[in-house]
N, C-alpha and C positions, 0 to 999 in steps of 0.2 A: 783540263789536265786531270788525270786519272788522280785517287789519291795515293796509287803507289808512288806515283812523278811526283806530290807535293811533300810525301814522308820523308823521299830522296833527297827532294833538293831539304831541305829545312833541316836533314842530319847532314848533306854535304857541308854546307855553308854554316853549320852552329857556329855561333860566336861571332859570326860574318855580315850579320842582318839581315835574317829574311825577313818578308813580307806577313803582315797578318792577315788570314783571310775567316777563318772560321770560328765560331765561340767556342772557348774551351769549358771543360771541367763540369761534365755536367750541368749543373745547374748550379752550381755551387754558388752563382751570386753572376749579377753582370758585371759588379766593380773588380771581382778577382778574375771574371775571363777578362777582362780588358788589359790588366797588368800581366798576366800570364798568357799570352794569348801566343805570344812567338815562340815563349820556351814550350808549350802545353803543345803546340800545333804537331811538332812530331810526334805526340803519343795519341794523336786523334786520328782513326779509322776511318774514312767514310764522313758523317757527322756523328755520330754517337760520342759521347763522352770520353769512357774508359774507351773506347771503341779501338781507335786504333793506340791506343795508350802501348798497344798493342806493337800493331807490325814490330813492334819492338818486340825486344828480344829478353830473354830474361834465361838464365841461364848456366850452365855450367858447362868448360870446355870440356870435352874428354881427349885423352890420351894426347894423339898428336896435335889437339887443334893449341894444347895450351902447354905446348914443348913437348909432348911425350913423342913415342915414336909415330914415324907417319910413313904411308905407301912406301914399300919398297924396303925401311928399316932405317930410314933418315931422319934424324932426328930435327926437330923444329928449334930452329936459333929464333932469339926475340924476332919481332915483327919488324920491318925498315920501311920506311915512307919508300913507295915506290916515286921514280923519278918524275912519271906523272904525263899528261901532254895538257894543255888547254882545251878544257870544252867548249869554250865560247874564246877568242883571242880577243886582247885590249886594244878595242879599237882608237879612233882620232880621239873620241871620245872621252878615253880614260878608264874604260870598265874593265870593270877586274875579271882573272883569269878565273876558270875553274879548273882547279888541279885533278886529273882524272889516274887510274890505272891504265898500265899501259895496253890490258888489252889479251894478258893473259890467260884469261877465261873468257870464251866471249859466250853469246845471248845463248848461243846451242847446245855450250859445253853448260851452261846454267842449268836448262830445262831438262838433259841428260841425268846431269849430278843431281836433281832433284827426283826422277823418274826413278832411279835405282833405288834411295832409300825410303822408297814406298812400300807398304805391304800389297802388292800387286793391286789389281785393279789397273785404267787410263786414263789418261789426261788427254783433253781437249782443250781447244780455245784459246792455246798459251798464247803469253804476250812475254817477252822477256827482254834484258838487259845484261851488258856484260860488263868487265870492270872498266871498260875505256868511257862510259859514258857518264858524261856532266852530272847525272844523276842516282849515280850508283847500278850496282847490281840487284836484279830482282827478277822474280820469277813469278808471273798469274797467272792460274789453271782455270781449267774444271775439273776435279776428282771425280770420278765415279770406279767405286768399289763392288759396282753390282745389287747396292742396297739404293740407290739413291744422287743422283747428279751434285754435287758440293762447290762452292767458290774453294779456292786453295791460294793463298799467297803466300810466298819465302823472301824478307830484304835481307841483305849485307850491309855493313854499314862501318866505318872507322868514327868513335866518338870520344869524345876525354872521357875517360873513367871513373874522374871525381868530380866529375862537371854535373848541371842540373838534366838536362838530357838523361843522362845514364839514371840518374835516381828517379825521375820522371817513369821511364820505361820499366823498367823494374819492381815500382813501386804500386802495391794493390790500389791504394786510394780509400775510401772512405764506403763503406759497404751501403750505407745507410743511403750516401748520395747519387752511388751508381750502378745499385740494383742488381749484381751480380749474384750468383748460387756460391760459386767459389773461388777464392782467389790466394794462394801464397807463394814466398818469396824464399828461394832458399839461396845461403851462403855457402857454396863448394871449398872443400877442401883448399883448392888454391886459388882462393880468394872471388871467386867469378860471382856471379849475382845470376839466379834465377826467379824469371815470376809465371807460373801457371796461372791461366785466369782462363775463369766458366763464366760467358755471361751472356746478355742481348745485344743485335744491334742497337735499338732503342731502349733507354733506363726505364720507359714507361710500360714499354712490353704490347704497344700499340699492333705491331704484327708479332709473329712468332720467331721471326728469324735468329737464331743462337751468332753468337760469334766466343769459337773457344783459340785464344794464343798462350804461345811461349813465347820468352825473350829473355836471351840470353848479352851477358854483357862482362868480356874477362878482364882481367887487370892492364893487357895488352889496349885494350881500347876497341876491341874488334865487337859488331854487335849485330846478332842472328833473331832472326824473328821471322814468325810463322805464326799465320792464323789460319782459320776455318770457318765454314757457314755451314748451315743444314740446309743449303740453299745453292742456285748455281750462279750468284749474285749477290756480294750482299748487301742491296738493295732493290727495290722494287723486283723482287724476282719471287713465286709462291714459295714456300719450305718445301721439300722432297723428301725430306727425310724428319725422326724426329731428333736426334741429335747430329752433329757434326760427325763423319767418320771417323777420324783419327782418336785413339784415349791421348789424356795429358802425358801419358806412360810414353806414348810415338814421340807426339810433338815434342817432348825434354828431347830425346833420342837424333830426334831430326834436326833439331838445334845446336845441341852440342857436338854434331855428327863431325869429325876431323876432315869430312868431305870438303868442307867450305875454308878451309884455310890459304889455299894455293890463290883462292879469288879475295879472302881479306888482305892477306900479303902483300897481294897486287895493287891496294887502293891506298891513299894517303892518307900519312896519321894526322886525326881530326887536331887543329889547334887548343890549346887550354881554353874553357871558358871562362867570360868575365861575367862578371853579375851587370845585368843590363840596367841602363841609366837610370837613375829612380827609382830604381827599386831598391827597399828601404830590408834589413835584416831582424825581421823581429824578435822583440824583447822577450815577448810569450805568445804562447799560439791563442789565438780568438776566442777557443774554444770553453776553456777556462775559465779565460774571462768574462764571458758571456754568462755563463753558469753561476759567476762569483756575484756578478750584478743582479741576476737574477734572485739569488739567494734573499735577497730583501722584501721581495713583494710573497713571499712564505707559499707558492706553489710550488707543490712535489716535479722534480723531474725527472720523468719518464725514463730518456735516454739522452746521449750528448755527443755531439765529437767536431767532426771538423779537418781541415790541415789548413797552418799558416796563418791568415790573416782573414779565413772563413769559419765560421762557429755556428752550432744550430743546437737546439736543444728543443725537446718534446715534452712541454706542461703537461700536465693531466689533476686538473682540480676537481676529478667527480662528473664533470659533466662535458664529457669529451677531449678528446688530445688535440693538444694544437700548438702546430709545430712556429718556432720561434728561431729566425737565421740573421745574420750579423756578416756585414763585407767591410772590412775597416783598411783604407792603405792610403798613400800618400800619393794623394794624383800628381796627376801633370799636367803641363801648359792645355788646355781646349777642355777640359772637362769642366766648367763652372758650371753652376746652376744657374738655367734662364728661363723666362716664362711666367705669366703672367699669376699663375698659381704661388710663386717662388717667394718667401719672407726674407726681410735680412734683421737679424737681431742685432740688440744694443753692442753686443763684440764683436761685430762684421761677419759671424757665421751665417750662408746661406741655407735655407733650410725649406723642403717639398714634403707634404705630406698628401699621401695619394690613397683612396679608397674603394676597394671595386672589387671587379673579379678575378682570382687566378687569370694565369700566362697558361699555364698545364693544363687547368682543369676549370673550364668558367663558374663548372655549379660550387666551387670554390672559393669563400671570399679571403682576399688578402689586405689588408693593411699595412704600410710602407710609409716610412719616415727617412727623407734623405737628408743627408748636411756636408757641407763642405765648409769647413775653418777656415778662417783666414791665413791661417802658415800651411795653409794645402791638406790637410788631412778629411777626408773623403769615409763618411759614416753610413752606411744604408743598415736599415733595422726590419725586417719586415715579419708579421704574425698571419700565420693562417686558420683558418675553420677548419683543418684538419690535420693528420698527425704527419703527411707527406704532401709535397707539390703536387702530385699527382691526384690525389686524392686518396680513395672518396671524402664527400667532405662527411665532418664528424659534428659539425655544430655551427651555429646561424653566425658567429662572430668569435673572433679569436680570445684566447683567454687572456689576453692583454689589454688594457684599451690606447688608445693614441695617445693619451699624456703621459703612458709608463713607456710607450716605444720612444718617444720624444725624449725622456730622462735617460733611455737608454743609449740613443743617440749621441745627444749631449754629455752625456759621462767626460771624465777626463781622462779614465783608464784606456783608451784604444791608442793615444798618443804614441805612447812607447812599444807601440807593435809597429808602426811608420817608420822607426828612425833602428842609428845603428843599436845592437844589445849592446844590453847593460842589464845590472841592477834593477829587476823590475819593482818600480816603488808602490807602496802597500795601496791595495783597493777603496776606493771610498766610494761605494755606488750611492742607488737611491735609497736606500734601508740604513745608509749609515756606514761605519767600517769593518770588510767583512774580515771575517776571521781566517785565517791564512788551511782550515781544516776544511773550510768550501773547495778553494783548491786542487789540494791533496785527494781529495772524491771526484773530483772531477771528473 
């Protein structure tokens, strides 16, 4: 299945239970793509990270798409779940319907409404979708503007508006983790969410290939997205060009275009989301606290950041950077630690500590401390020889050693990012109790 078909189905069905297939979030950590893995999955591209973070939409309606006037001088009433047909019918079985549009736009009138708000040039190769099918609307090109052959992709899509999806899509993410030139998110007038994003298919930049989106998301629930390659593929295909054709000037344009309302109209409004089982609302983000624990072993850092229940930070003691990341959340049934390498301390905490080469970059060494608590709370710590995954490396051994990653691990402070907020209670790393102005720098 193409990953248009997988964006589809995973915004069709949010809240509904899709399937996990691919790692999310850059690299962010394996423990946070495992707990995010279903909500991340629709803002993954291809596999790249931010990649298809993308096909999402970000954005701001214009005119008629967000009630203003539309073709002809009609004015746009809110949006109404269309009556819908079954994409798949419930068979003997039991399996549930997918509520579709009825069909009012179909795969032709799609590839049309896309071909017009192009600045000339043509399209090849289309593959498309109408609103009657199980998997939404969408549209796959090939652009070619006469500089250069391009992949081009447009989804439509109905989502909750305040649900994690929509902020997902939307939302730049962490610069530092996904390698992008540039990314921002703008708030419309009426209320809609846009996010331009410049970036690669791959965070490591292993080939050349660019992927630049927009993704728009209105208060209606209606969600446009549109990306681009410098490339007629975006993957395994050489670059054609050096940038993507379209500016982010187009793409906002092509996004919020009141073109695609007749086919959002058409498709069913997406259900509220819930927060998926086990997953825990945290107290503070990681990131912080990572920096506040840090704080004790009196290396300068670098830089810091994070989202959630992921934190990293970049030591720098004089003799090389070397970056320091943190996965803290509260597993679930199948994740223990097992294996012949594995410890169990006097308080039933399981505990791996692993020594070797980068995943990224083998001339890279990493150091890794895992644990898992007995009330399920799941700690990965790991330090590298250099200032990113990727590399290059900057130095023969991380500026940490394994018994400060161990301490780091074992902290008591990652608890209350696991469960529901509250009152985050004051720090007490391995230095002792930090001072609440570590924080505040953070």
């Amino acid at each position: 299945m193409s990953f248009e078909d997988e964006l589809g189905a995973a915004l069709r069905r949010a809240g509904d239970g899709f399937t996990p297939d691919r790692p999310s979030l850059v690299d962010a950590g394996e423990l946070r793509g495992r707990r995010l893995l279903a909500r991340r999955r629709a803002t993954l591209t291809g596999g790249s990270v931010l990649a298809l973070a993308l096909v999402a939409l970000a954005g701001a309606w214009s005119g008629g798409l967000l009630g203003g006037p539309v073709a002809g001088g009609a004015a746009a009433g809110p949006p109404t779940p269309a009556a819908g047909r079954s994409g798949s019918g419930a068979g003997d079985g039991g399996e549930k319907t997918v509520p579709t549009g009825t069909g009012a736009v179909g795969a032709d009138l799609m590839v049309a409404k896309l071909r017009a708000l192009l600045p000339g040039g043509s399209l090849a190769d289309t593959t498309a979708r109408g609103t009657e099918h199980e998997l939404g609307p969408l549209v796959h090109a090939v652009y070619d503007d006469g500089k250069g052959a391009a992949a081009l992709s447009l989804v439509l899509a109905r989502v909750d508006p305040q649900g994690a999806t929509a902020r997902d899509q939307t939302g730049c993410g962490d610069k530092e983790l996904q390698g992008y030139d540039d990314c921002r998110t703008e708030q419309l007038a009426d209320g809609s969410r846009l996010m331009l994003y410049q970036g690669y298919e791959y965070p490591d930049r292993r080939v050349d290939t660019r992927t630049w989106r927009a993704v728009l998301v209105t208060p209606q629930g209606f969600m446009v997205s549109a990306a681009e390659w410098n490339s007629p593929a975006e993957k395994g295909a050489p670059v054609t060009r050096a940038v993507p054709p379209l500016t982010t000037a187009q793409l906002k344009d092509l996004v919020t275009s009141p073109t695609w309302l007749p086919a959002l109209n058409d498709l069913p409004a997406a259900a509220p989301e819930e927060p998926h089982p086990g997953e825990g609302t945290p107290g503070r983000p990681a990131g912080p606290v990572l920096v506040g624990l840090l704080a004790g072993y009196g290396i300068p850092v670098a830089s810091s950041g994070g989202e959630d229940d992921y934190g990293y930070a970049v030591l720098d003691d004089g003799r090389g950077r070397s970056l320091v990341q943190v996965n803290a959340e509260r597993a679930g049934p199948g994740t223990e630690l097992t294996g012949d390498e594995v410890i169990t301390l006097p308080d039933g905490t399981r505990m791996r500590i692993r020594q070797g080469p980068g995943e990224k970059d083998p001339g890279v060494v990493r150091w890794t401390v895992e644990t898992r608590r007995a009330n399920g709370v799941r700690v990965t710590v790991s330090a590298f020889g250099a200032a990113g995954q990727y590399g290059p490396a900057t130095r023969t051994a991380p500026a940490l050693t394994v018994e400060q990653l161990k301490e780091l691990a074992l902290a008591p402070d990652w608890s209350p990012l696991t469960g529901p907020a509250g009152p985050a209670p004051p720090l007490t790393g391995p230095g002792g109790p930090v001072p609440a102005a570590h924080l505040a720098s953070a």
